[in-house]
C-alpha positions as protocol buffer text, in pm:
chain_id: "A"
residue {
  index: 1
  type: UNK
  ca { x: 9669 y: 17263 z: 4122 }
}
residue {
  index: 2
  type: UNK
  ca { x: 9732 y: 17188 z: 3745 }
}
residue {
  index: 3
  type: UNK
  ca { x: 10128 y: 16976 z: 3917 }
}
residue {
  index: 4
  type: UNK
  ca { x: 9840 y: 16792 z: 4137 }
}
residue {
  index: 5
  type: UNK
  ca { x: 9558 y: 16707 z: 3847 }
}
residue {
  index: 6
  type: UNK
  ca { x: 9846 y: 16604 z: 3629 }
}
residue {
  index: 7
  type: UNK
  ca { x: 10007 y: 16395 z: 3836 }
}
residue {
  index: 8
  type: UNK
  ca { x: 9723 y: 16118 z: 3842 }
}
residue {
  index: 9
  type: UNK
  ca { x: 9688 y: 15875 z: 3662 }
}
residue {
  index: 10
  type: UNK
  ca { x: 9396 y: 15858 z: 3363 }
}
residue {
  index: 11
  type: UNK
  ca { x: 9163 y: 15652 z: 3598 }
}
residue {
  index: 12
  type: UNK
  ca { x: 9237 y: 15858 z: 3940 }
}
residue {
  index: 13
  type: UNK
  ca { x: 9162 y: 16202 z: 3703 }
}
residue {
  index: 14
  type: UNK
  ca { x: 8813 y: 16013 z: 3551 }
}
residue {
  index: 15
  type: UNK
  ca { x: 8721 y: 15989 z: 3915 }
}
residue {
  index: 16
  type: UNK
  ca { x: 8805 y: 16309 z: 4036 }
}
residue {
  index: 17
  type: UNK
  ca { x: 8594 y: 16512 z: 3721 }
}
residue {
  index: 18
  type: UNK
  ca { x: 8281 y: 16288 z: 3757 }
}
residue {
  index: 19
  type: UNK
  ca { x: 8263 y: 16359 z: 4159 }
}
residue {
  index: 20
  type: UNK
  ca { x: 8366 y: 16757 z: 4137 }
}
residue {
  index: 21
  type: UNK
  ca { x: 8131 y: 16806 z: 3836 }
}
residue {
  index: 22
  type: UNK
  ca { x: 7810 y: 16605 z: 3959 }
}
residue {
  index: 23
  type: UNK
  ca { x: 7900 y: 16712 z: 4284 }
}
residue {
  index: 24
  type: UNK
  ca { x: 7840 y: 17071 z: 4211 }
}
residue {
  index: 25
  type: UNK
  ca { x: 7529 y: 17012 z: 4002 }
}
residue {
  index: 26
  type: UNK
  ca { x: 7376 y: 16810 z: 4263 }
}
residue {
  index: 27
  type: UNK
  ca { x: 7507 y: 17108 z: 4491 }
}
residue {
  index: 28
  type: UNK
  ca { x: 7287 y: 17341 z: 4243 }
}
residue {
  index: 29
  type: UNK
  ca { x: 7004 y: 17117 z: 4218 }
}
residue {
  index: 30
  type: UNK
  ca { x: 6933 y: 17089 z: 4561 }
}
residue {
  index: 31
  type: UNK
  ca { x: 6958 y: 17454 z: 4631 }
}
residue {
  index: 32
  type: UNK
  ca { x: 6728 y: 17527 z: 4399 }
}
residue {
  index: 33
  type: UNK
  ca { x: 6514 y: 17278 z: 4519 }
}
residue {
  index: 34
  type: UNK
  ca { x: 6514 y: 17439 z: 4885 }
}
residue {
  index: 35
  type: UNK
  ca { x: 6436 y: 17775 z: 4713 }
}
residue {
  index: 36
  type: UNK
  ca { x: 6163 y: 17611 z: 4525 }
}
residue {
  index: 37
  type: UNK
  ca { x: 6299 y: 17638 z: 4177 }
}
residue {
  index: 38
  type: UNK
  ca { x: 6229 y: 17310 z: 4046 }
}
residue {
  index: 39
  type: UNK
  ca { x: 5846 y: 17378 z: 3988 }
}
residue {
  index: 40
  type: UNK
  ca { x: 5678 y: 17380 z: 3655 }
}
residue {
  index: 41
  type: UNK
  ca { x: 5625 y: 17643 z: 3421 }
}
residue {
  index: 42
  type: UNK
  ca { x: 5410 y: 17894 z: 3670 }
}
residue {
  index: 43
  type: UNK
  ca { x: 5332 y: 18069 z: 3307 }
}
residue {
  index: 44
  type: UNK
  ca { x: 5101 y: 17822 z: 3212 }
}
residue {
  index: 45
  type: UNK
  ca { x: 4809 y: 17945 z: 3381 }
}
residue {
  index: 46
  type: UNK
  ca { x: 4589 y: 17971 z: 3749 }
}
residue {
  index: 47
  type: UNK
  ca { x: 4419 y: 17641 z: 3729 }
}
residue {
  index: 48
  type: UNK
  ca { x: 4221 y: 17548 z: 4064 }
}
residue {
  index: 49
  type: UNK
  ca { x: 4118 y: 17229 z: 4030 }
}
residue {
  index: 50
  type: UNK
  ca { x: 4082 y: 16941 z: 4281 }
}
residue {
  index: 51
  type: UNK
  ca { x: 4195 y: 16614 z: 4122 }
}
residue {
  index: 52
  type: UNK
  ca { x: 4050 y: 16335 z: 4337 }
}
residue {
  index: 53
  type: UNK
  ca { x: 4255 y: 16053 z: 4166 }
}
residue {
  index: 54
  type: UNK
  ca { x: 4567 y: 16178 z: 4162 }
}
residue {
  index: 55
  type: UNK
  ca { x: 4838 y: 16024 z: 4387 }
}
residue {
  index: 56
  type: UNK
  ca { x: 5151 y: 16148 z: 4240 }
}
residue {
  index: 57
  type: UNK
  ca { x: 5429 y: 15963 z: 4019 }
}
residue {
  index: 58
  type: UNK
  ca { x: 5536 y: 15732 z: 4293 }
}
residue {
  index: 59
  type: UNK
  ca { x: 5858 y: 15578 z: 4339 }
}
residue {
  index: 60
  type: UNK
  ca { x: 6130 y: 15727 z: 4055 }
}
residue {
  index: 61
  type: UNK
  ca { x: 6458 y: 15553 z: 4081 }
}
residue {
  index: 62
  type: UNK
  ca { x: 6592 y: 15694 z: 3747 }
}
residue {
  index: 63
  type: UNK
  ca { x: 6547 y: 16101 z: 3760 }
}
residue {
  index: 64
  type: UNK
  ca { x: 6836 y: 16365 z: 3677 }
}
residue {
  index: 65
  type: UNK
  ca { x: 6863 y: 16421 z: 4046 }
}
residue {
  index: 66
  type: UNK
  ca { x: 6919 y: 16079 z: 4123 }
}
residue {
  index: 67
  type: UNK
  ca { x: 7152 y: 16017 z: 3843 }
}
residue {
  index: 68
  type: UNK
  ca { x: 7380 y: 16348 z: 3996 }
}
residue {
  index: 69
  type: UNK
  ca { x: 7347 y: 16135 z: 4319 }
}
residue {
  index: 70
  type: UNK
  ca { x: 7465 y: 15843 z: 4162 }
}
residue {
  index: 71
  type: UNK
  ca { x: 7760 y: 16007 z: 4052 }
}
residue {
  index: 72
  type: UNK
  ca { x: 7862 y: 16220 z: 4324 }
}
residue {
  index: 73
  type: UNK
  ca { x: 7859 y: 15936 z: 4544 }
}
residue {
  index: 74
  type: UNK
  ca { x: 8075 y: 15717 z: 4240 }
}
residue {
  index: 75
  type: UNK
  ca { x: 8314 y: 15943 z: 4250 }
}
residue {
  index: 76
  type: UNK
  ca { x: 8424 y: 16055 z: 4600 }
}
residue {
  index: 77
  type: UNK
  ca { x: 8375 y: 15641 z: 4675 }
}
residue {
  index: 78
  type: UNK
  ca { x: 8607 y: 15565 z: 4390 }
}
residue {
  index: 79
  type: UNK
  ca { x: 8855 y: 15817 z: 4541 }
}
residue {
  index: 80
  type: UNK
  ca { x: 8827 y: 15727 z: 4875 }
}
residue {
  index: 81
  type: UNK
  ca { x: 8893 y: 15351 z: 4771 }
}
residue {
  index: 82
  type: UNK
  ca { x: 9205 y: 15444 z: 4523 }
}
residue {
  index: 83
  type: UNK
  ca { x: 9346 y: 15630 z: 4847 }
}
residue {
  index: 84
  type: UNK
  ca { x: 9332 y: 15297 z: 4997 }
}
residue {
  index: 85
  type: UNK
  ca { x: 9569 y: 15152 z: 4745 }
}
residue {
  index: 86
  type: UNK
  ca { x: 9247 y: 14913 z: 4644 }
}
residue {
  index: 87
  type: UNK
  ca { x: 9255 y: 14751 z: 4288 }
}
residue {
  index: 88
  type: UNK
  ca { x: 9057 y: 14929 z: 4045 }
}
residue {
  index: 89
  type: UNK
  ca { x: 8830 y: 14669 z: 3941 }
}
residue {
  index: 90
  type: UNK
  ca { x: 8744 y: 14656 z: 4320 }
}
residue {
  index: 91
  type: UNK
  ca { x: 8687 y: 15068 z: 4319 }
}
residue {
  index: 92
  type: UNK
  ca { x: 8432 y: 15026 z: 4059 }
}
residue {
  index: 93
  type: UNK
  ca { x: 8278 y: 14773 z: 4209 }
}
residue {
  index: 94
  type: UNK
  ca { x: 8285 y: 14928 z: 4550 }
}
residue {
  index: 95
  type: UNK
  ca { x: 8196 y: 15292 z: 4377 }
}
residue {
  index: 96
  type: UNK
  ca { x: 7889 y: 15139 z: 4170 }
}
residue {
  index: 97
  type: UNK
  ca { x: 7777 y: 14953 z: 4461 }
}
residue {
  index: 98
  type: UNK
  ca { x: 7760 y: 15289 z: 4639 }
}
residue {
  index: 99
  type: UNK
  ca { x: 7660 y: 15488 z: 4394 }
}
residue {
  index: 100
  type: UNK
  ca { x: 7375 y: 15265 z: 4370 }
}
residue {
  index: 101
  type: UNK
  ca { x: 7253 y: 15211 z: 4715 }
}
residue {
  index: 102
  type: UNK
  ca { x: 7250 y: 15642 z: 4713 }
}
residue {
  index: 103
  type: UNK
  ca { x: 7045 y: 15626 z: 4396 }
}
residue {
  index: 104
  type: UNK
  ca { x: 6747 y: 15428 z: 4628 }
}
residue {
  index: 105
  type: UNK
  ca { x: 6782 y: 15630 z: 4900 }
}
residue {
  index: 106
  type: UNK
  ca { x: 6711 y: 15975 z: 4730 }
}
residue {
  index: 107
  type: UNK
  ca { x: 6449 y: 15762 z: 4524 }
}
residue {
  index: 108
  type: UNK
  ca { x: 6286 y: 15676 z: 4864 }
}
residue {
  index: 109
  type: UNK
  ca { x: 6378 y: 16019 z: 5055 }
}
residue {
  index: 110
  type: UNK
  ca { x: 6173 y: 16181 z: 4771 }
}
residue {
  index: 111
  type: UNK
  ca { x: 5917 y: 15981 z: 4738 }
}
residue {
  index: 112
  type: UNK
  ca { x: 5816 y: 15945 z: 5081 }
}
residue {
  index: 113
  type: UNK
  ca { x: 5841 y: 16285 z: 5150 }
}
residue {
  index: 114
  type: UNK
  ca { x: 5595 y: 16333 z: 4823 }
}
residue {
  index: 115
  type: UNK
  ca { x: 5366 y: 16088 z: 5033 }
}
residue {
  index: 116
  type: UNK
  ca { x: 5352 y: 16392 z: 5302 }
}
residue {
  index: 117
  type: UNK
  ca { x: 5173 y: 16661 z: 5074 }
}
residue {
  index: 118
  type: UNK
  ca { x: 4843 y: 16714 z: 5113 }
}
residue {
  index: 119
  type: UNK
  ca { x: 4601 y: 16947 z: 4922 }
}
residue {
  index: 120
  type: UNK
  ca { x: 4445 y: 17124 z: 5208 }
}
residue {
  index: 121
  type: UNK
  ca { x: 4101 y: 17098 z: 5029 }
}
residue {
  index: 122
  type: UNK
  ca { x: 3799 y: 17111 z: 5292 }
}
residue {
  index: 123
  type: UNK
  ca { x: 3608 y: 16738 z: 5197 }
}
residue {
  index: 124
  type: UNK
  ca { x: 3273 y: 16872 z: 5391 }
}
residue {
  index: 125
  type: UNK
  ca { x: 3166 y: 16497 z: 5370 }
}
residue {
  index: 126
  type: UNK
  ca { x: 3373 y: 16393 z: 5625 }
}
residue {
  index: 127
  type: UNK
  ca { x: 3234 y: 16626 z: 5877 }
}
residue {
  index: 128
  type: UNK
  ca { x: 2906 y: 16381 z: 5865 }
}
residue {
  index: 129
  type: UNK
  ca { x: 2848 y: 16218 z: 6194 }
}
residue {
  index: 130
  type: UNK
  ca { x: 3075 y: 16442 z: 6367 }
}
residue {
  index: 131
  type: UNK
  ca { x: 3049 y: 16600 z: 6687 }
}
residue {
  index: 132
  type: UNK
  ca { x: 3091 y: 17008 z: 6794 }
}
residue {
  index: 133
  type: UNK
  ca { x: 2984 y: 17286 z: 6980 }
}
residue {
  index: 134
  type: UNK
  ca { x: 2772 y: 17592 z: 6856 }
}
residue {
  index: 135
  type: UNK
  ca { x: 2958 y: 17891 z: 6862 }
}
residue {
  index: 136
  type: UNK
  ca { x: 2695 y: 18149 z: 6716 }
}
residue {
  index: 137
  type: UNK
  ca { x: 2297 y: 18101 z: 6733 }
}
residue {
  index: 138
  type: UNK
  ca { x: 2182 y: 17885 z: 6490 }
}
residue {
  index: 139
  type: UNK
  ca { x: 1796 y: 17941 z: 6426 }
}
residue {
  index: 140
  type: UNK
  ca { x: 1547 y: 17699 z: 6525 }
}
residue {
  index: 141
  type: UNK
  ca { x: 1360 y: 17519 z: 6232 }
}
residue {
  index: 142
  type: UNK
  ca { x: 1663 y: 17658 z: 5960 }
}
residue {
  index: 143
  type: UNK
  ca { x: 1539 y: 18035 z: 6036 }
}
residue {
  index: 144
  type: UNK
  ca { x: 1911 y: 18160 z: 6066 }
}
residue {
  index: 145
  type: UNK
  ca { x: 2256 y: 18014 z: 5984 }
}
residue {
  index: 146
  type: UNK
  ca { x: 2456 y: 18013 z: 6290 }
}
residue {
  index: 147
  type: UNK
  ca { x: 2811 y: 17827 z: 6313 }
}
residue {
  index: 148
  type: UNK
  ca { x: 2971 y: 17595 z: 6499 }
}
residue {
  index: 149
  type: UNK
  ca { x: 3339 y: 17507 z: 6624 }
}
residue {
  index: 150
  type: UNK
  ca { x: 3369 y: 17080 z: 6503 }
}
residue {
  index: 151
  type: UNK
  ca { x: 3685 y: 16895 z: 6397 }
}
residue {
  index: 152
  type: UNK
  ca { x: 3733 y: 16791 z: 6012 }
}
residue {
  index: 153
  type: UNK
  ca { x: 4050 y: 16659 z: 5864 }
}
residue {
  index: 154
  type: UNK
  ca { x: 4161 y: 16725 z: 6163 }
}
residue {
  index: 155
  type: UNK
  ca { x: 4148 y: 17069 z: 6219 }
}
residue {
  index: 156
  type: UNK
  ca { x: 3923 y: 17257 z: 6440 }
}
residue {
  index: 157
  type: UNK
  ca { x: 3670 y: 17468 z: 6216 }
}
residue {
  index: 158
  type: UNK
  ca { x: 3435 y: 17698 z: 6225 }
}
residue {
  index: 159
  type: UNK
  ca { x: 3114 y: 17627 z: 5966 }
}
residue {
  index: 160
  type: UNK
  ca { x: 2806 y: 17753 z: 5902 }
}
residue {
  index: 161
  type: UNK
  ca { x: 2534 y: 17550 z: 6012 }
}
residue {
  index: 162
  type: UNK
  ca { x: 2144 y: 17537 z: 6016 }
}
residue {
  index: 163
  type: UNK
  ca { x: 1895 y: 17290 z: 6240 }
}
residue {
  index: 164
  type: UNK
  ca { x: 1556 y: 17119 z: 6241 }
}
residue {
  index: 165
  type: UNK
  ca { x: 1528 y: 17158 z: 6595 }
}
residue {
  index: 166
  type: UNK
  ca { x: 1203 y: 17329 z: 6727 }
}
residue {
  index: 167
  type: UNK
  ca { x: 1431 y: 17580 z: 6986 }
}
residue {
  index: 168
  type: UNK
  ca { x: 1716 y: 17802 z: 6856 }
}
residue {
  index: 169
  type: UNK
  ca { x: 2107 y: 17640 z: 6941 }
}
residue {
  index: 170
  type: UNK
  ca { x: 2263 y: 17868 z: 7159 }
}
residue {
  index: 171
  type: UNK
  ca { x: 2630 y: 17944 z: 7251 }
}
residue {
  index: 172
  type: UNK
  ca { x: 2798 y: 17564 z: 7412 }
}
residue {
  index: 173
  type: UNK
  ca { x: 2509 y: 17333 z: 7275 }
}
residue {
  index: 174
  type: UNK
  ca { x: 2672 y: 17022 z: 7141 }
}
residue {
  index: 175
  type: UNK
  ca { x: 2560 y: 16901 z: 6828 }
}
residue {
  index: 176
  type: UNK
  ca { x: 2622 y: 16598 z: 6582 }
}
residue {
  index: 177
  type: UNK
  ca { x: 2630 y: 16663 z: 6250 }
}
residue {
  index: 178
  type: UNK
  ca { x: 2370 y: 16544 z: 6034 }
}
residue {
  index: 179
  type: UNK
  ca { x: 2332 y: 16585 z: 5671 }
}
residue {
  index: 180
  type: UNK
  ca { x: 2525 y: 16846 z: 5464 }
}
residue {
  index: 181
  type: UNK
  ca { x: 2349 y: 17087 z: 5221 }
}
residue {
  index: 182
  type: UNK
  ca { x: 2458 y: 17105 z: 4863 }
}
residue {
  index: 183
  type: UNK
  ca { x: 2586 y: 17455 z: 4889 }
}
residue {
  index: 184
  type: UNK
  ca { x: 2775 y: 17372 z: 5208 }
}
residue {
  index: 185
  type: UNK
  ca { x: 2585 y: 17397 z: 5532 }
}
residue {
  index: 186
  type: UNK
  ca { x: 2519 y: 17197 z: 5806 }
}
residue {
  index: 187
  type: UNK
  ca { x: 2284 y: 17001 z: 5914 }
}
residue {
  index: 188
  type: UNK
  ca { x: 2326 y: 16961 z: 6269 }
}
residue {
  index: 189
  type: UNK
  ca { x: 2120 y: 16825 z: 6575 }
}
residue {
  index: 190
  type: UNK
  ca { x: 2106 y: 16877 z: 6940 }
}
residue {
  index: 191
  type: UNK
  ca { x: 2272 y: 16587 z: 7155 }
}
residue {
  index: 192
  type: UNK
  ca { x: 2254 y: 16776 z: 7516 }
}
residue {
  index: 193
  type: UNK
  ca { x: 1887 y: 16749 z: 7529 }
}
């Protein structure tokens, strides 16, 4: 190995350290962000908080990630064209070029796939106007919170709800939802009359 490695020329051995070393970080880096170890400090406290404004740190074309990318891809492009017998101003050129164009397309991978998180929080407002079915008894004239089965966010839910109706809301009565309570309830009214 050390007859191979000194064999090559200055510019051919330049090339071959930046793509093993970046190569194995971005190796490392990628594991660890499978495993989930590139999260913050989980020391610095349980904070619960829903943050209605905040939508991330967008599109990052210059992170350490991105940077390994950059080089990984320099390097084993700058080999691949020095193979070739290509000049070495044109394997720059070529590597930087690629080097580059992988640079945007981890800036984009991540970035869109940032776009796909969601917080899971239950927003209770958009269940206004929607349409269910009672699946326990909900007391006529908000005597007794029942609860029924209605889709929010796109999942199918079971909530507690009360009524102004004069009857009680029995087991397969579809209802619209109405108003929502400040501690959470529904308001919900009769539409199978």
């Amino acid at each position: 190995m050390e007859e191979w490695f000194a064999a090559l020329t200055l510019f051919e051995k330049i090339y071959w350290v930046v793509a093993l070393i970046a190569s194995t970080i971005l190796i490392i880096l990628l594991i660890l962000t499978l495993l989930g170890g590139d999260a913050e400090d989980m020391d610095a406290g349980d904070v619960d908080a829903d943050v209605e404004g905040d939508h991330g740190i967008g599109f990052q074309f210059l992170s350490f990630k991105n940077l390994m990318g950059f080089l990984t891809i320099f390097g084993w492009s700058g080999i691949a064209c020095l193979d070739e017998g290509l000049s070495k101003g044109l394997t720059v050129l070529i590597s930087v070029i690629c080097g580059l164009l992988m640079m945007l397309a981890m800036a984009s991978l991540f970035y869109y796939l940032g776009k796909l998180q969601s917080s899971g929080t239950l927003r209770l407002k958009s269940a206004l106007n929607q349409v269910g079915e009672v699946y326990l008894t909900i007391g006529a004239g908000r005597s007794k919170i029942g609860k029924v089965s209605i889709t929010v966010q796109g999942t199918l839910r079971e909530l507690e709800a009360l009524t102004d109706e004069k009857k009680d809301l029995v087991l397969g009565n579809v209802v619209r939802v109405k108003a929502i309570t400040e501690n959470g309830l529904l308001i919900v009214e009769l539409l199978n009359k």
